[in-house]
C-alpha positions as semicolon CSV with decimal commas, in nm:
position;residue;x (nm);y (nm);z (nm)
1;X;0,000;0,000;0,000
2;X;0,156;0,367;-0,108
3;X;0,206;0,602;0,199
4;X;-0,077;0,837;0,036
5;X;-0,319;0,555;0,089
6;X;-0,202;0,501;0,411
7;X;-0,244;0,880;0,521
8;X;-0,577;0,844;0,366
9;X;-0,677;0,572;0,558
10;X;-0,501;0,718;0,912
11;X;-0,701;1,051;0,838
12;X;-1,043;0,921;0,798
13;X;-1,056;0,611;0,991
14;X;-1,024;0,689;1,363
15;X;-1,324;0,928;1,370
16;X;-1,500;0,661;1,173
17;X;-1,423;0,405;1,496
18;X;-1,658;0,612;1,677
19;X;-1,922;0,452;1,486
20;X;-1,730;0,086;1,548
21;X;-1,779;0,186;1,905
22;X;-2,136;0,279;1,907
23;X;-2,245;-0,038;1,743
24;X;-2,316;-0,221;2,111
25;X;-2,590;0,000;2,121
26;X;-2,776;-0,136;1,863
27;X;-2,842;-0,499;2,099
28;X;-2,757;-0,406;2,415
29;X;-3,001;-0,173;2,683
30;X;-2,736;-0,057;2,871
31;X;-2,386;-0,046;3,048
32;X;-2,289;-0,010;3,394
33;X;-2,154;0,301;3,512
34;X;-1,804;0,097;3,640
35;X;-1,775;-0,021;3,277
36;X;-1,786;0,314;3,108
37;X;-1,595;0,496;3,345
38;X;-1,352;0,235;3,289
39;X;-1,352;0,212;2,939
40;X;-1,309;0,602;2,947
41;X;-1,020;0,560;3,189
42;X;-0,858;0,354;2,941
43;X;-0,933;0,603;2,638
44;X;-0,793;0,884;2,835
45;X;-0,447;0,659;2,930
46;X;-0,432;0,616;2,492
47;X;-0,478;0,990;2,471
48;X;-0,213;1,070;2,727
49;X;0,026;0,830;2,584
50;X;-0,037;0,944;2,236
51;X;-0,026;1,292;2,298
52;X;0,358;1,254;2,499
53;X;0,522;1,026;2,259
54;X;0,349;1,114;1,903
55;X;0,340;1,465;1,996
56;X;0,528;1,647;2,248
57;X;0,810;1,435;2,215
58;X;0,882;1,459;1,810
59;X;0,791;1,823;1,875
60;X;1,107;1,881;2,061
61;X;1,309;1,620;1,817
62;X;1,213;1,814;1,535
63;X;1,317;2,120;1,693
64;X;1,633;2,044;1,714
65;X;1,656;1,893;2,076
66;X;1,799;2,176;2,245
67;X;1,661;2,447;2,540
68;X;1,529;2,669;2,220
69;X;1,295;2,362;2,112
70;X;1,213;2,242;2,455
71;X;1,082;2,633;2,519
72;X;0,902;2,638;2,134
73;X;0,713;2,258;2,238
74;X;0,626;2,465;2,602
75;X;0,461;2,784;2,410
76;X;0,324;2,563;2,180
77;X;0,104;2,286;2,471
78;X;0,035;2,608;2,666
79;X;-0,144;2,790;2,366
80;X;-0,308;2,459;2,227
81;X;-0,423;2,431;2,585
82;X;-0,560;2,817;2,634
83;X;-0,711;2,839;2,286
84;X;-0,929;2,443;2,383
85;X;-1,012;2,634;2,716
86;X;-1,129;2,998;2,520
87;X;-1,366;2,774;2,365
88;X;-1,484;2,571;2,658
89;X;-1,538;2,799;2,873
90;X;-1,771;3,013;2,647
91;X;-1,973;2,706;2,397
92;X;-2,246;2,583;2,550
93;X;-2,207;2,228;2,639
94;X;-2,332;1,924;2,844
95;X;-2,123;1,644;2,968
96;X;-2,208;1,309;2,835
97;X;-2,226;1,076;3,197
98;X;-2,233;1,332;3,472
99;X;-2,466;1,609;3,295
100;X;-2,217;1,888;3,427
101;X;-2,304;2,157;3,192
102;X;-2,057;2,443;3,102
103;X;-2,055;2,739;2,861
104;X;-2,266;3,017;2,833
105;X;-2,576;2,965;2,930
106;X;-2,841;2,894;2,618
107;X;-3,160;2,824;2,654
108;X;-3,213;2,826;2,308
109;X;-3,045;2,523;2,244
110;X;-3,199;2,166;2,211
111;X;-2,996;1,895;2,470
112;X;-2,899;1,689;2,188
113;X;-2,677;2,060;2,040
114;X;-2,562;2,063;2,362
115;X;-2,414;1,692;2,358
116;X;-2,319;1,746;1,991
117;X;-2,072;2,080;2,123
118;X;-1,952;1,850;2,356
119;X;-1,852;1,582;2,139
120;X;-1,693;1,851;1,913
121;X;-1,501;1,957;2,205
122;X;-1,347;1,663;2,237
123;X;-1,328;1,511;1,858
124;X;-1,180;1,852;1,672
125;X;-0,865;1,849;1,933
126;X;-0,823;1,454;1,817
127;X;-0,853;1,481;1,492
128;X;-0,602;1,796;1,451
129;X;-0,384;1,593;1,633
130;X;-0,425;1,278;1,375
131;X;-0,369;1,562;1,063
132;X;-0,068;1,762;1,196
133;X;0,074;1,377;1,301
134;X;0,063;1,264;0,968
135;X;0,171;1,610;0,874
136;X;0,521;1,575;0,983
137;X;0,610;1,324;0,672
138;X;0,676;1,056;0,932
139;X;0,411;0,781;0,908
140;X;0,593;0,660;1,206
141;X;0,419;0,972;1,393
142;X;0,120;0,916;1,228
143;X;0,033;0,538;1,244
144;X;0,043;0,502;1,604
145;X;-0,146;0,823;1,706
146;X;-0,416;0,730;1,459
147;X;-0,450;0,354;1,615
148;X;-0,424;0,513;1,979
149;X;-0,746;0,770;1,859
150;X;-0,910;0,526;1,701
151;X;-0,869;0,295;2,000
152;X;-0,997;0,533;2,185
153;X;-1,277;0,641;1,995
154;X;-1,464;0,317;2,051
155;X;-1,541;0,344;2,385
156;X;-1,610;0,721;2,379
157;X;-1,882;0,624;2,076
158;X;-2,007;0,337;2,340
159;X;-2,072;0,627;2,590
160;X;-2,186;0,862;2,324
161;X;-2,503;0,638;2,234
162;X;-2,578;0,506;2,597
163;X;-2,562;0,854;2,672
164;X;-2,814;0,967;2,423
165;X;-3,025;0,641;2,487
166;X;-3,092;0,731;2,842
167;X;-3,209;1,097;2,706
168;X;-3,472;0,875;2,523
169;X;-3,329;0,840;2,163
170;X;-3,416;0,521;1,991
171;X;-3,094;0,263;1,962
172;X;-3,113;0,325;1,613
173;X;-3,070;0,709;1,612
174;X;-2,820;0,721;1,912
175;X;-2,610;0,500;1,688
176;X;-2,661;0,747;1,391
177;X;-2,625;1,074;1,588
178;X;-2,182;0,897;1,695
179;X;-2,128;0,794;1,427
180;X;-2,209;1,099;1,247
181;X;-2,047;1,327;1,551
182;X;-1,752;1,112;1,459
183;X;-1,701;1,227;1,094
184;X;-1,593;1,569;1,259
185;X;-1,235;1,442;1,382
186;X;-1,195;1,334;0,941
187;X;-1,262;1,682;0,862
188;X;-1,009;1,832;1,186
189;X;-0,773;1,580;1,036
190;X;-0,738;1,714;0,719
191;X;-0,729;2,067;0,826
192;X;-0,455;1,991;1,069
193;X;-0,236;1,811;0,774
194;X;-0,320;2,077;0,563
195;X;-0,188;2,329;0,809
196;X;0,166;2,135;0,826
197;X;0,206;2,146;0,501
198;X;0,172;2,447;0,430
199;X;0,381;2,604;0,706
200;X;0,630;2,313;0,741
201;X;0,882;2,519;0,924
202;X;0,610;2,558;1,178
203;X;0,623;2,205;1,257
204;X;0,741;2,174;1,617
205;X;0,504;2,420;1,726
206;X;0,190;2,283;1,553
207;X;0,264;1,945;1,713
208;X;0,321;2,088;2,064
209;X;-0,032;2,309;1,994
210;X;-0,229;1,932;1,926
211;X;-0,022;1,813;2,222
212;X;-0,118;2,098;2,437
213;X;-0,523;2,102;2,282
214;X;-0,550;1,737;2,385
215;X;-0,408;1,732;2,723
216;X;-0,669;1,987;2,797
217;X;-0,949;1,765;2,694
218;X;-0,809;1,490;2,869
219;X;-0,739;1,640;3,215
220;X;-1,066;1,923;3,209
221;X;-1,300;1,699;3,000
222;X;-1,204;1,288;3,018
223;X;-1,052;1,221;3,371
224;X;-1,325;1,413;3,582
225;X;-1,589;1,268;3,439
226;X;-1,456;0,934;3,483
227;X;-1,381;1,038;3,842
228;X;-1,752;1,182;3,883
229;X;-1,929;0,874;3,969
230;X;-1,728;0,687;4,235
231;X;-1,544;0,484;4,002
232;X;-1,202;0,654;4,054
233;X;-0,961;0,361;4,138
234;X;-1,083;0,149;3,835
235;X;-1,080;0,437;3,626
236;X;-0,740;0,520;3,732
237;X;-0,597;0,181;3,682
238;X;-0,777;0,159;3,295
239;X;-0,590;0,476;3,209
240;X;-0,248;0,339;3,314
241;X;-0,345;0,005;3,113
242;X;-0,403;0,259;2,819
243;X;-0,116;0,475;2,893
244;X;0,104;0,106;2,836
245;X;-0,091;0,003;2,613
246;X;-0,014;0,326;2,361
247;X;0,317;0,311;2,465
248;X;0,394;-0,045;2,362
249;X;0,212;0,027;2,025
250;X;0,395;0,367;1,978
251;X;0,735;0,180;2,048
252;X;0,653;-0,124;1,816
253;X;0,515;0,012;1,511
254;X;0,738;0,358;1,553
């Protein structure tokens, strides 16, 4: 298979796992609270992994290595971290499990919009990282941080539709409504490559801004909700089987 049909692929199929994810839906009623705070706990320990080793770390390689890329890779997580929270803290949004809603206040907006924001929140950040991965011209960047989203995709499409389900959407439309929610990390994806490639010598920095955006959603969106419901030492433990996990994949395929 060429690299271009590789890229392809890595662009557009972890936002498509989403979907993969949600599929349970469609024959089962429910899942325990344990389970999905789990299986978040575990998505968050991918994104962490992914985000220091596909990331943060080439971000400072490519940089050169020394105290001028270590401080370009800082500026660049801090500002991908402030411009995730500019937008958190003023689009309206509910969380999926614990219903903590944030945002301006709308009352204008159905629940489902406010889910949908949510999910945005949380997919754009991914799939930006996914683009400006590829980006770099390194499939070695690329292929793991698109397995580790993708991997973690499928459990946050699994909480998507139970999460919908219990607002009293058929099985059928919950399904629908993450998988489609999904397709937004494709379209981040491409912008992000895009953005590499066209300023290239911007490369460090981009990656330490998708580093910086995703920590955010992982340790102001992911980890407190899995923490929410009294579920905190399996949660804990599923993210550091992630973490390993994504580091074991980023070592053997990198």
């Amino acid at each position: 298979m060429s690299d271009n049909w590789i890229i392809a692929l890595g662009l557009i199929v972890p936002g498509i796992a989403t979907g993969f994810g949600a599929m349970p839906a469609l024959f089962m009623k429910d899942v325990s609270r344990k389970w999905l705070d789990a299986m978040l706990g575990f998505a968050a320990g991918v994104m962490l992994s992914a985000t220091g080793f596909s990331l943060i770390l080439p971000s400072i390689e490519y940089g050169g290595g020394g105290l001028v890329a270590v401080l370009v890779t800082a500026a660049g997580v801090l500002v991908g971290a402030g411009l995730i929270d500019v937008i958190d803290y003023f689009a309206p949004h509910e969380h999926l499990i614990d219903k903590h809603h944030e945002g301006v206040a709308s009352d204008s907006l159905k629940k489902i919009w406010l889910f949908v924001i949510a999910i945005a929140i949380h997919n754009i950040p991914e799939g930006m990282a996914v683009g400006v991965a590829f980006g770099s011209n390194n499939l070695s960047n690329g292929i793991p941080i698109a397995i580790g989203i993708g991997l973690q995709n499928m459990p946050e499409g699994l909480a998507v539709a139970f999460a919908l389900m219990r607002e009293n959407y058929s099985a059928k439309k919950a399904f629908w409504i993450a998988l489609i929610t999904g397709l937004l990390e494709p379209v981040a994806a491409y912008l992000g490559f895009g953005l590499v490639r066209l300023f290239h010598p911007a490369l460090p920095f981009i990656l330490a801004l998708a580093g910086g955006a995703m920590l955010f959603v992982i340790t102001d969106e992911v980890i407190p909700e899995t923490h929410s419901g009294g579920n905190e030492r399996i949660a804990s433990y599923a993210m550091i089987i992630g973490f390993v996990v994504m580091m074991v994949l980023d070592v053997w395929l990198g």
